[in-house]
N, C-alpha and C positions, 0 to 999 in steps of 0.2 A: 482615341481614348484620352480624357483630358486626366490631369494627376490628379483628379479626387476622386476618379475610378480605378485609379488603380490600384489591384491588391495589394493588401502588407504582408507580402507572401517572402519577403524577401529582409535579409539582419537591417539596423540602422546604428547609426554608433548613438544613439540613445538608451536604446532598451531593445534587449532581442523579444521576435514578440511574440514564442512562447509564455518568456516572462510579463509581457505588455498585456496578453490573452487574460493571464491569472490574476493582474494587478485589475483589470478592468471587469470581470468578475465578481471579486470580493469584493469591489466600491458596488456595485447589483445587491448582491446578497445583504453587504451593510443596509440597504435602503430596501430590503427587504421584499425586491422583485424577482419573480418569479419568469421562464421563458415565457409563460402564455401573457402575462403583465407586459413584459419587455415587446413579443411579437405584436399586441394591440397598439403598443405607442409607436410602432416603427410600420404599422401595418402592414404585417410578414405575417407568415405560419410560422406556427410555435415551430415545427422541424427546422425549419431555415434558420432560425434561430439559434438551435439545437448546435447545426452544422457551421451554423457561423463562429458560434462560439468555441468551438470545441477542433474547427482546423485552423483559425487566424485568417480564413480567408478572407477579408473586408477590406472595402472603400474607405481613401478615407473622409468620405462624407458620413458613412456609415458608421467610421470608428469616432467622427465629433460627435454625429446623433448618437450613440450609444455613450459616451461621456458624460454627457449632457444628463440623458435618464440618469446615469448613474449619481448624480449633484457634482461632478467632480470634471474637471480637464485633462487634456492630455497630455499637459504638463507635468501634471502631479501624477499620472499614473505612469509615465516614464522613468520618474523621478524614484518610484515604490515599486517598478519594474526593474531598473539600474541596482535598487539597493539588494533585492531578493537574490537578486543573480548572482552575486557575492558568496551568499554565505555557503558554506560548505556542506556538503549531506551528508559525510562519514568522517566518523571522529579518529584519534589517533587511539594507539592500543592504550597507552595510557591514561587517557580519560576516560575508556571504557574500563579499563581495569577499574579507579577507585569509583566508577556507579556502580560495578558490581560487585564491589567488598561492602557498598552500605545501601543497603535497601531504603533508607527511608532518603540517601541523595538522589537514587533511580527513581523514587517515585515521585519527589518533588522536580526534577529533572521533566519526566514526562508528562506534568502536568501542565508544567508550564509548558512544554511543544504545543500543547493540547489548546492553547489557548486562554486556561485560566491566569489568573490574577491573584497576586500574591495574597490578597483579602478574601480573594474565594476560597484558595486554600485553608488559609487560617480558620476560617467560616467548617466547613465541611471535616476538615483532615486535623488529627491529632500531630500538627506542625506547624506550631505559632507560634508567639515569645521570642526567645531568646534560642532556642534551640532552632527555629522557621529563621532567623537572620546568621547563625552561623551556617545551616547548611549553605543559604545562597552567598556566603559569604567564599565556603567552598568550590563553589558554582564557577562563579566569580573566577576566583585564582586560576580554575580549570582548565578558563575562556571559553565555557561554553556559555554562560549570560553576561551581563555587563550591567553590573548591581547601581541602580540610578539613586536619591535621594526618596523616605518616603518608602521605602523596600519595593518601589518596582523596577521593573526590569525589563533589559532589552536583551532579546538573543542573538548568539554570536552565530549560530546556524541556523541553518534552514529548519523547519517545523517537519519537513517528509525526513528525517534522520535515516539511514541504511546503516544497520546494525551489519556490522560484518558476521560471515555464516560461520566464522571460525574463530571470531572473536570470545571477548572475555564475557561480555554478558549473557549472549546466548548461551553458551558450556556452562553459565551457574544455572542460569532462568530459563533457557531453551522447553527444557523436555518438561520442569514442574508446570510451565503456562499451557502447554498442551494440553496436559496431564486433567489440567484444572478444566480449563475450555470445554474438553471435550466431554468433563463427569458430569452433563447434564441429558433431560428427556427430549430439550431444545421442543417443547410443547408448549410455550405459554409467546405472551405478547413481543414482538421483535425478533421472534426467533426463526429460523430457516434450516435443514438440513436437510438435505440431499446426497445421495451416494451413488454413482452409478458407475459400471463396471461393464466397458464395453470392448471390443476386438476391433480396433481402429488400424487404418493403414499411416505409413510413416508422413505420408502427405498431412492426414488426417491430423494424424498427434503432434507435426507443428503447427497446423493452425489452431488447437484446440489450447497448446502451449502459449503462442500471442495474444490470443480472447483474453486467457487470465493475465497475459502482462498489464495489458490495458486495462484490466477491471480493477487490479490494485492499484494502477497508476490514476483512477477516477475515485475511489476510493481515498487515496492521498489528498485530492482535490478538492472533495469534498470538507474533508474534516479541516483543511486550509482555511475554507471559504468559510464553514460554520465558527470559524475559531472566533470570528468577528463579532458573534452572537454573545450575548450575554448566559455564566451559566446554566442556568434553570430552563432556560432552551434546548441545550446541548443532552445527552445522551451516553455514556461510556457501551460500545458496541464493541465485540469480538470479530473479527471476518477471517477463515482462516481457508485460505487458496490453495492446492496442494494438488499435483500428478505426478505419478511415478509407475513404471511398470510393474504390475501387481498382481496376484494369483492368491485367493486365497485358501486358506492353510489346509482347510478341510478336503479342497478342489485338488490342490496340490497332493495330500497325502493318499486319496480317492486315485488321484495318476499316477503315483510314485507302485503301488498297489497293479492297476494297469498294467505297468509297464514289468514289473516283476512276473507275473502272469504270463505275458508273452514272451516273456524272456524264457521262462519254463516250458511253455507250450513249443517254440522253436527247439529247444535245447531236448527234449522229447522227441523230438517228429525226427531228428540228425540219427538221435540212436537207433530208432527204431530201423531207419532206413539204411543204416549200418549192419544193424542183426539182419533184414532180408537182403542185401548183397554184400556179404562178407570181404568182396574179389576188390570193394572199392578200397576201404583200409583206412585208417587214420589221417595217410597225409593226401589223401582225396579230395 
């Protein structure tokens, strides 16, 4: 095997290539190729594609050709792979506390994870002036952005953020975004809901536990890689993931019922078989 077939299956001190995977990705997405686009120039099935992308496994003949489509090196995608891997995904309590003392720093916070531009903001959201340059000035101080000249900005973290589950902002905003999410018929354009309620084995319910790890985890990816889109592109989408052992109320109070029944029924059939032989007695 000569070294340009060999997989990059393995860390390098340039860029781990997880990170090398993501950076070379969004330089695709920026240039607006698609897997079936990428598989015709590389003459591969789009699945191979799919799987190349998506475990790191690749030559690195394959990872120059794959640069190349993307207009970029793998130079530069080391470099944007080295940098990502830095930033941190969970913030300290108290930068979460003051995003969730002021809503409109949580929402200028999120947008910009999101990918927008302090211009789009100002554009779309009632956060512009004077008041759009002290929030980020707040930002700033926080270290979650790094306020440049021109009010853009660079972020001090990662864009996939993990909101701690016991944190401050979930406890304000946790259960009203639920609340929201879910008050709709979820019947019109982009919408999906699904419910289903099944009798799984333990084997069962961890694998069915890791599908969703990985589907949020592609989920994340994606809105990474869209972030590079201009907004009137992008989309504001809800995805909301969720298993827990669950019975519902009415099933429940239907057993609860059940179970009372037979409690009776046994507690009945003891006496009776008490009054036809007497000779057994109480402590029988």
């Amino acid at each position: 095997m000569t070294r340009s077939d060999t997989p990059m299956d393995a860390p390098s001190p340039a860029a781990n290539p997880a990170a090398l995977m993501d950076a070379l990705k969004r330089a695709l997405r920026r240039q607006g190729l698609t897997y079936a686009a990428v598989a015709a120039r590389m003459r591969l099935s789009e699945a191979s594609i799919k799987r190349m992308l998506s475990r790191g496994r690749l030559s690195l003949a394959q990872l120059l050709q794959l640069a190349e489509i993307a207009g970029t090196d793998v130079a530069e995608l080391a470099r944007q792979a080295k940098g990502n891997a830095r930033l941190p995904r969970t913030l300290s309590i108290e930068q979460e506390r003051a995003l969730a003392a002021d809503p409109r720093l949580l929402l200028l916070f999120h947008l910009l994870l999101g990918g927008r531009s302090v211009a789009e903001i100002a554009r779309d959201f009632e956060l512009r002036g004077t008041a759009c340059t002290l929030l980020l000035a707040r930002l700033d101080r926080l270290g979650l952005i790094e306020l440049l000249p021109a009010d853009r900005v660079r972020l001090r973290v990662a864009q996939d953020v993990a909101w701690r589950s016991d944190g401050p902002v979930r406890r304000r905003y946790g259960a009203q975004v639920l609340r929201e999410f879910l008050h709709d018929r979820f019947d019109g354009e982009r919408t999906l809901l699904r419910f289903e309620v099944r009798e799984l084995s333990e084997a069962s319910i961890e694998i069915l536990r890791r599908k969703l790890q990985r589907l949020a985890a592609e989920v994340a990816e994606l809105a990474e890689l869209d972030a590079e889109l201009p907004g009137e592109r992008r989309h504001s989408v809800g995805v909301a993931l969720a298993m827990r052992p669950w019975v519902f109320s009415i099933a429940e109070a239907l057993k609860a019922k059940a179970d009372a029944a037979d409690a009776a029924v046994d507690s009945t059939g003891r006496a009776r078989r008490r009054r036809a032989d007497p000779a057994r007695g109480e402590g029988s």
